[in-house]
C-alpha positions, 0 to 999 in steps of 0.5 A, spaced: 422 518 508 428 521 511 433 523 505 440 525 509 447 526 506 451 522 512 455 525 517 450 532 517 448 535 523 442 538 520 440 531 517 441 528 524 436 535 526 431 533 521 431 525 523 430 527 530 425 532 529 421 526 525 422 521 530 418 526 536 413 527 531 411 521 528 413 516 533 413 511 528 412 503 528 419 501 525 424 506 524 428 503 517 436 504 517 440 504 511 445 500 514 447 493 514 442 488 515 445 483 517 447 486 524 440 486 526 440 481 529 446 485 533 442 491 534 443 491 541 451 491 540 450 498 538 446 501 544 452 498 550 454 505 551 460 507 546 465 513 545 463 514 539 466 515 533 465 507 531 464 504 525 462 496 522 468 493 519 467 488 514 471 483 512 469 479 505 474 474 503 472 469 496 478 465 494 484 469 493 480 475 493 479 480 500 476 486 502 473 490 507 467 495 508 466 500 513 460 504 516 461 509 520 457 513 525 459 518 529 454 522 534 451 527 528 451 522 524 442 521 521 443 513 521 445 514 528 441 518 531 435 515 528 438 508 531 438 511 539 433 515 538 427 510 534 429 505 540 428 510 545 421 512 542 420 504 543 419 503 535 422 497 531 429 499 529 432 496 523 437 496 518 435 495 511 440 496 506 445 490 503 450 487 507 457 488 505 458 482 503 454 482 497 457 483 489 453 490 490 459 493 495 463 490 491 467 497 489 465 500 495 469 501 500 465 506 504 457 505 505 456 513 507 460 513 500 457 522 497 453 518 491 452 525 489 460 526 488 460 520 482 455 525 479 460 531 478 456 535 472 450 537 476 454 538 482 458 543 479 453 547 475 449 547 482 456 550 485 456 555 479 449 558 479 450 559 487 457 561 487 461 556 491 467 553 491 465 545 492 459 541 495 461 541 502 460 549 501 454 549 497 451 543 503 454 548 508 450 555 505 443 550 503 443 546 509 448 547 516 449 554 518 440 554 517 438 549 521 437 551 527 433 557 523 429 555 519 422 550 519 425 543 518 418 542 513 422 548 509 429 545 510 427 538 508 423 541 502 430 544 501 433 538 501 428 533 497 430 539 492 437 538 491 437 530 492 432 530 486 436 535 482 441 530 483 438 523 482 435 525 476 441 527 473 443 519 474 437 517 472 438 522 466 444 516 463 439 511 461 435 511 456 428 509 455 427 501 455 435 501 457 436 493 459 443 494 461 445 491 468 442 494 474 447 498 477 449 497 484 445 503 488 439 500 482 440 493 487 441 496 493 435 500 492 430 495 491 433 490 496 431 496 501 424 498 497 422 490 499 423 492 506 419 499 506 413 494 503 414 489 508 413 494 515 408 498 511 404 491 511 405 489 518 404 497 520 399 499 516 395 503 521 402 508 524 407 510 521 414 508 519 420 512 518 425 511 512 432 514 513 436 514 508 441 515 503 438 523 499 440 520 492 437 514 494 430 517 497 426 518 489 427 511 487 425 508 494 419 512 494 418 509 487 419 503 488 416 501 495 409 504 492 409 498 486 405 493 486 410 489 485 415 490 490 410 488 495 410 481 491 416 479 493 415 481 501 413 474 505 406 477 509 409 476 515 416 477 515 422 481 513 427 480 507 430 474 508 439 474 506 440 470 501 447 465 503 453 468 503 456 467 496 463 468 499 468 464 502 467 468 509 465 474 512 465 476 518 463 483 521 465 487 528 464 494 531 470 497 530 473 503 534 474 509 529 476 516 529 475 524 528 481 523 523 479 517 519 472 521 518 476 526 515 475 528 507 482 532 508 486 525 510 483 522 503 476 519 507 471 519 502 464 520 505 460 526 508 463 531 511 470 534 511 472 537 518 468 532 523 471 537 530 467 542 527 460 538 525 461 535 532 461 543 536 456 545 530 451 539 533 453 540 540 453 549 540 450 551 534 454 555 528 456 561 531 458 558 539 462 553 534 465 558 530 467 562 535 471 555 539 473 553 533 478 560 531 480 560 539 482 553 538 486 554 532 490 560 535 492 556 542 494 550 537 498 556 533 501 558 540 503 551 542 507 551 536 511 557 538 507 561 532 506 568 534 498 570 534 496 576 538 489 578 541 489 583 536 489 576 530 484 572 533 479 579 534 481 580 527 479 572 526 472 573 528 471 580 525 474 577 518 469 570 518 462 575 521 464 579 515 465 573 510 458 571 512 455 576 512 457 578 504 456 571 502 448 572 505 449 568 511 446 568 518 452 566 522 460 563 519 460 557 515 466 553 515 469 556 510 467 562 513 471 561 519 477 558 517 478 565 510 477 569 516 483 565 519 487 566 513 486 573 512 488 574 519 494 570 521 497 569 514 501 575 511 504 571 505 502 569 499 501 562 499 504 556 494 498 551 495 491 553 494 487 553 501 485 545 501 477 546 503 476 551 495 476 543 494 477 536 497 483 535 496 489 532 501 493 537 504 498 537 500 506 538 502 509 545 502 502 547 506 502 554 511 503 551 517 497 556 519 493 553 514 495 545 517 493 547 523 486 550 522 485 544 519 487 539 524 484 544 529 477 543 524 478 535 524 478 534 532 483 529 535 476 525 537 477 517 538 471 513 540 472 507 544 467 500 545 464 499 551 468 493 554 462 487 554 463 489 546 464 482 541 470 482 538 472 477 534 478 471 536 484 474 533 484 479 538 484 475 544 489 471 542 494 477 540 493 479 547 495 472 550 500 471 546 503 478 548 502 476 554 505 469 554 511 472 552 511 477 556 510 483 551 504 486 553 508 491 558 514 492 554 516 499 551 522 495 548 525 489 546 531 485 545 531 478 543 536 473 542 534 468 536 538 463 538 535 462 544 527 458 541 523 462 546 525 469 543 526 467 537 518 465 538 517 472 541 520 475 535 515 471 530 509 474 534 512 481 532 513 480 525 506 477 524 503 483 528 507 487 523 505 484 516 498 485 519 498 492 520 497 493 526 500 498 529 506 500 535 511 494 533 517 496 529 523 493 528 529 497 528 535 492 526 536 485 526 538 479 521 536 480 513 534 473 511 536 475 504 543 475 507 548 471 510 551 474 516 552 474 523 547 478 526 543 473 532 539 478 535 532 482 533 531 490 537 524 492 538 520 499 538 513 497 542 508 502 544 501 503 546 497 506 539 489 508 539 488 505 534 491 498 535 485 495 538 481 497 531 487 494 526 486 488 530 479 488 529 479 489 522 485 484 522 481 479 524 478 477 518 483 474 516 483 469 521 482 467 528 489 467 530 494 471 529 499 465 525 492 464 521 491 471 519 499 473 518 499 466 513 492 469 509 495 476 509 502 474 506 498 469 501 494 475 499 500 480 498 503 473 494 497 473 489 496 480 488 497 481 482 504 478 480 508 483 482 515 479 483 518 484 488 512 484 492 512 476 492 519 477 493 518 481 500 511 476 502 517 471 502 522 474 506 516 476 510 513 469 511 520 466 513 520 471 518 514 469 521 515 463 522 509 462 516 511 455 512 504 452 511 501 455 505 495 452 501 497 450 494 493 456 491 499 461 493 504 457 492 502 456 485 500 463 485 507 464 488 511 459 483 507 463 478 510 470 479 516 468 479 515 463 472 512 469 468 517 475 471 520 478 464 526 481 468 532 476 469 535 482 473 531 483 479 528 475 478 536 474 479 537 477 486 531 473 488 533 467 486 540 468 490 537 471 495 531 465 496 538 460 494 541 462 501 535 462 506 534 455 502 541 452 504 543 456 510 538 458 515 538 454 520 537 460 524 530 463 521 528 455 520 528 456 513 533 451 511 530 445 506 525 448 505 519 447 501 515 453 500 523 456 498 524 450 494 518 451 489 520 458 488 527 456 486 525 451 481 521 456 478 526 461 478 531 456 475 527 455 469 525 462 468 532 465 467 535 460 464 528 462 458 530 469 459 538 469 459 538 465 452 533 470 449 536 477 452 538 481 446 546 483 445 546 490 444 551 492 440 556 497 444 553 495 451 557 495 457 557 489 461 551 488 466 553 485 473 545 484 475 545 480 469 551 476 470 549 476 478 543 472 475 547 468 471 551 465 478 545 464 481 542 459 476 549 456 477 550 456 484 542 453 485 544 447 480 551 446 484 547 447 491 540 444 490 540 440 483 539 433 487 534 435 492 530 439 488 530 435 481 532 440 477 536 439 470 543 441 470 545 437 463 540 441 461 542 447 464 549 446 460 546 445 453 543 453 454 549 455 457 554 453 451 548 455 446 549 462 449 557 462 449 556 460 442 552 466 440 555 472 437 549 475 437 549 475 445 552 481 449 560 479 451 558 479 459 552 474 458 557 469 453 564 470 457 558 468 463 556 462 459 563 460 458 564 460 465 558 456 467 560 448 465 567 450 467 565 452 475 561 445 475 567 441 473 566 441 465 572 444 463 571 447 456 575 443 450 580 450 448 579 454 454 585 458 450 582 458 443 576 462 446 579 466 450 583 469 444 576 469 439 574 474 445 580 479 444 576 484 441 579 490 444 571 493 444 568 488 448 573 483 451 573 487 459 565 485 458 567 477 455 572 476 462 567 479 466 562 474 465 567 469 465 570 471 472 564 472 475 562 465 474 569 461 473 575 466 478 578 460 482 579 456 475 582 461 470 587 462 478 588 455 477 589 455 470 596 457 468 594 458 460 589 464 461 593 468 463 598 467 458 593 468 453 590 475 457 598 477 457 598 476 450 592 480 447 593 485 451 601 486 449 599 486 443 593 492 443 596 499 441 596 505 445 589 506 443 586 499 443 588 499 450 585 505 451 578 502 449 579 496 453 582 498 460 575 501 464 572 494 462 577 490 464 578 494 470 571 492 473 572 485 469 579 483 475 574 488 480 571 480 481 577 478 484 578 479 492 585 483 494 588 476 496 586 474 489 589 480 485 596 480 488 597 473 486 595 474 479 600 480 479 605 475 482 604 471 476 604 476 471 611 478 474 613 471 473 612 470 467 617 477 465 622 474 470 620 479 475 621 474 483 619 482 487 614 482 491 607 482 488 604 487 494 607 493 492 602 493 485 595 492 488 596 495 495 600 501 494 598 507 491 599 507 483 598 512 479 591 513 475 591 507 470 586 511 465 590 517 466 597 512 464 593 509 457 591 515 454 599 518 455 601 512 451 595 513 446 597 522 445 604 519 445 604 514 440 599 520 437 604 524 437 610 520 435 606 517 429 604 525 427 612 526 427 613 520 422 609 522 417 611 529 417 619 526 417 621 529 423 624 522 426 631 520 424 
């Protein structure tokens, strides 16, 4: 038995070695073992690096697994190399599927990194910075120069160290659930049983996992392990206990598989490990530093060949003191620092620790990583499966004549382009990459935008998104529709709901299940925000009434979110506390006229209530509690829908609170504007209270007044100026007043209130004849 740490040259050298050596009956792999029977997908002739993608849906549940290989990967040099060796080759760990993987998204996953008190003491003791460090100092740069029986023995020392660390955490006689790598481990146990039996005169040849490799050699030793094992035969799968999951080689890259991008598994700096398998660690070394001074000089950086001698001079003497034969990776690239960076650096150096690289890193030290990473991507041999979705990608592009294109115009009045632009947009909510939009009409607006430009272009990475994206279904409609039905039901979130909608309406997507429309009505009913919710509610409104354009008018998906939304803010706007002092909230009086504007506009259609709609809103008008905005806006609630109020005039003089009449008007006009223009008594009666205001009240009230009468357009406010001019027998024209240049209203105020200050203070001192 092999125990490897993935993705590691030296594993891959042992794996190699045994295989020579042993010639072994079966060859099991820690793997998927629901692709043994695709075995052969695997041996076609791939650029690697590739990867098995999974796609796990169970309801409104999605998730997807990778396991991926690259040439120096142990896993992968013991499925080419036992096939050649004429031995049965198997998978033998769970499939990703199963509830165990269920928090994994990476099978190669470091098992060791999840134990980090041993991992750091082990660092400690051998005065390294991190694990890919100390693996580098115990396993890669002595491959080639030590035994592989004292290298394994090594190695089957670390692992040991490790897993008892694990095993450390549960006590004597724990019946606790069995953790996820307990359950893996005894599902593969079973497949060891079972070669041993059918092989029991040749060997076989276990590679795995090094944190799983104690357990296994337990497990498959016990009695009964064997006694599950059919005589004949291998473990049988139980059923899928999810609603789907499909798998596919996947193309995959040197940057995916890099720890410094954020991957969480083996090694960091795959273009490295790739000239460390392919050159040995001094030829590696020496490439890697040449490459980083010729990426340097490609962006304009000055390095000499006196900086790349220092380079290599810097990184052999580093080995050196840090008791290795030739440069480690960490080795070459503090070599590389200490050459080519002369200033002091303000983020530590990533390779110290896994970390991402962070912004404001030396554009040296960027570079060195990138050089480090290698910009290899792998490619699938053309007689590769693939799964539906990507076939029909391509002839829909192509249908629409998009497959060829770099750009694209498209005129949404026109069915055939509006279609095309459906196509892209469903592309782009999948995630695959190379469609951007870069303008077009906003479905939350009403304007008079007809046309959609597009950025096409080729990624390498479409094929694999495309992959990946097909498990969400079998044609790009299909799989759009789940993707954007699982951003609906992820969680709750109204924004996100809100954006899926738009979304949807831009793909063309009205065929939903009931699940996420409930889901959907649901993040909108529970929503505690009336602001934001409001803005949804005028925003799904318009698309509802509207657009014909996007063929989103009537329709029903919109229509279930407006009747939820209706009935959660008219809950909320009620139970908004008043806050005393509080200026006016224009989000909140905006969500107000969206309740208003779905009752007048849908109440028939979609059965809301609009009798009791009003008995909120008179409640809420009626409610000294409540802030000044939300009861002026109340007020002007039933008054827009036809229901004048009994003594619009008493009311209004109620509100002439100098402190929150501006608020109170506020509300009023952003829901009833066209009837107090009509109403002639309003404005007398604003005349009124505001004539009888001092200097200082009228101080106080002028900012909230200013924005109340900012609800009126410039049409609208010259004709109440006209009405004010009239009602002092003024017949001049109102124009001058709203569209010449006045002086500072604010600034005018407070000369009155110094004025009457001032004439006060000479009253009191009997100065005034």
């Amino acid at each position: 038995m092999v125990g490897v740490r993935h993705h590691s040259p030296a594993c891959a050298g042992l794996v190699r070695e045994a295989i020579e050596r042993l010639r072994p009956a079966h060859v099991l792999i820690e793997g998927p073992s629901d692709m043994n029977d695709r075995i052969g997908e695997f041996l076609l002739g791939h650029e690697l690096p590739v990867a098995v993608f999974t796609s796990v849906r169970d309801g409104s549940m999605a998730r997807g697994s990778w396991s991926p290989f690259c040439e120096y990967s142990p896993e992968w040099v013991a499925l080419t190399e036992g096939t050649r060796a004429g031995a049965e080759v198997r998978f033998m760990d769970l499939p990703a599927w199963h509830p165990a993987f269920s928090v994994l998204t990476n099978r190669y996953a470091d098992a060791e990194l999840r134990y980090t008190q041993v991992v750091d003491e082990l660092c400690r003791q051998f005065g390294m910075d991190n694990i890919d460090t100390l693996w580098d100092h115990m396993a890669e740069i002595e491959a080639s120069e030590v035994p592989s029986a004292e290298l394994g023995e090594r190695l089957n020392t670390y692992f040991d160290v490790v897993r008892s660390a694990s095993d450390a955490d549960r006590e004597p006689g724990d019946q606790s659930e069995p953790t996820s790598d307990e359950i893996r481990e005894q599902y593969m146990a079973r497949w060891i049983s079972a070669a041993l039996r059918q092989s029991p005169d040749r060997p076989v040849l276990v590679v795995c996992g090094g944190f799983h490799r104690p357990a296994l050699l337990r497990l498959a030793g016990e009695a009964e392990a064997e006694a599950v094992v059919a005589a004949a035969g291998w473990p049988e799968l139980e059923p899928v206990p999810v609603d789907s999951a499909v798998s596919y080689l996947v193309p995959y890259s040197f940057k995916r598989l890099d720890a410094f991008d954020g991957y969480q598994s083996g090694m960091p700096s795959p273009g490295y490990y790739q000239r460390l398998w392919e050159l040995g660690p001094r030829a590696a070394a020496a490439a890697l530093t040449e490459e980083v001074v010729q990426r340097l000089r490609g962006r304009s950086q000055r390095v000499s060949t006196a900086d790349l001698i220092a380079a290599r001079v810097n990184g052999e003497g580093l080995a050196a003191v840090r008791g290795h034969r030739h440069p480690a990776r960490a080795d070459l690239l503090d070599g590389l620092v200490s050459a080519l960076v002369g200033e002091a650096l303000d983020q530590p150096l990533p390779w110290t620790g896994r970390r991402l690289l962070a912004p404001g890193t030396h554009p040296a030290v960027v570079e060195m990583v990138a050089a480090l990473s290698g910009d290899r991507v792998g490619r699938l041999h053309k007689d590769t499966p693939l799964p539906p979705l990507v076939h029909d990608a391509e002839a829909e592009l192509e249908r629409h004549g998009l497959a060829d294109k770099n750009s694209v115009t498209l005129d949404l009045t026109v069915v055939a382009e509006r279609d095309a632009s459906r196509l892209l947009h469903r592309l782009r909510v999948l995630g695959i990459p190379g469609y951007r939009r870069l303008s077009g009409p906003d479905p939350a607006a009403e304007d008079s935008t007809f046309t959609e430009e597009w950025r096409i272009s080729a990624e390498q990475d479409r094929l694999a998104a495309l992959i990946e994206a097909g498990g969400y279904g079998p044609t790009v409609e299909l799989a759009a529709t789940a993707r954007l039905g699982e951003r609906v039901q992820g969680g709750g979130n109204l924004d996100a709901a809100a954006k899926a909608l738009f979304d949807a309406v831009l793909c063309g997507i009205e065929d939903w299940s009931r699940e996420v429309l409930a889901s959907l009505s649901l993040s909108v009913a529970t929503g505690s925000d009336p602001e934001p919710l409001g803005e949804v509610l005028a925003a799904v409104l318009g698309l509802w009434r509207h657009d014909q354009l996007l063929d989103a008018q009537q329709s029903e998906t919109l229509g279930i979110v407006i009747g939820a939304a209706v009935d959660r803010l008219l809950w909320l706007v009620e139970s908004a506390p008043g806050t005393p002092g509080a200026p006016a909230a224009p989000r909140r009086i905006a969500a107000v006229r969206a309740v208003r504007d779905a009752v007048r506009h849908a109440a028939a259609r979609l059965g809301l209530d609009p009798a009791r709609a009003l008995e909120v809103m008179a409640r809420i008008a009626d409610n000294a509690e409540a802030g000044p905005d939300l009861r002026g806006a109340a007020f002007g609630f039933g008054w827009s829908l036809g229901t004048p109020p009994a003594d619009a005039e008493r009311t209004i003089r109620a509100a002439g609170n100098p402190a929150s009449l501006g608020d109170w008007l506020g509300g009023l006009f952003a829901l009833a504007r066209e009837q107090c223009l009509e109403e002639a008594p309003v404005l007398t009666v604003l005349d009124d209270l505001v004539t009888a205001m001092t200097d200082r009240d009228l101080l106080v009230a002028l900012p909230a007044l200013r924005q109340a009468f900012a609800y009126f357009p410039p049409r609208e406010r010259e004709t109440i100026a006209g009405q004010v001019l009239r009602l002092y027998g003024v017949e001049d024209s109102a124009r001058s007043m709203v569209r010449g240049k006045l002086d500072d209203p604010l600034a005018l105020a407070r000369g009155r209130e110094l004025d009457s200050h001032v004439q006060a203070v000479l009253e009191r001192e009997g100065l005034v004849r």
